[in-house]
C-alpha positions, 0 to 999 in steps of 0.5 A: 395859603403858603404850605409849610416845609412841614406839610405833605406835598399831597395834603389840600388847603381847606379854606372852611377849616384854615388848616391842610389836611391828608385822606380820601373820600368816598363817592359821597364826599364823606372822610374816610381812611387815615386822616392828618390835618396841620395847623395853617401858620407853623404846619404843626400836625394837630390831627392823626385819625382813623375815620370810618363811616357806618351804615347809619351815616355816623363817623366813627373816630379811633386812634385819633393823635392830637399833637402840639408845638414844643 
């Protein structure tokens, strides 16, 4: 997939989910941190979240920004 101008440099193609996407990992794979994801064609960002992983595995979602194309 071509990035958009308007995706990061840094951010991945993930493939499964046809979009890019910007964050880090723990050591067992799980989202972690600031989280951005841009629609595939456009680039638009259609995801700001804050993920953090408790002790039992759940995800906890806070500040999560959902933005559209004008």
């Amino acid at each position: 997939m071509k990035r958009p101008n308007t995706v990061p440099k840094e951010a991945k193609w993930n493939e499964d989910d046809y979009e890019w996407e910007l964050g880090k990992r723990n050591k067992d794979g799980n989202e972690i941190g600031e989280w951005k994801w841009w629609e595939a064609q456009e680039g638009y960002l259609c995801c700001h979240a804050f993920l953090m992983i408790t002790e039992t595995l759940e995800v906890l979602k806070d500040s999560i920004l959902m933005a559209s194309p004008l």
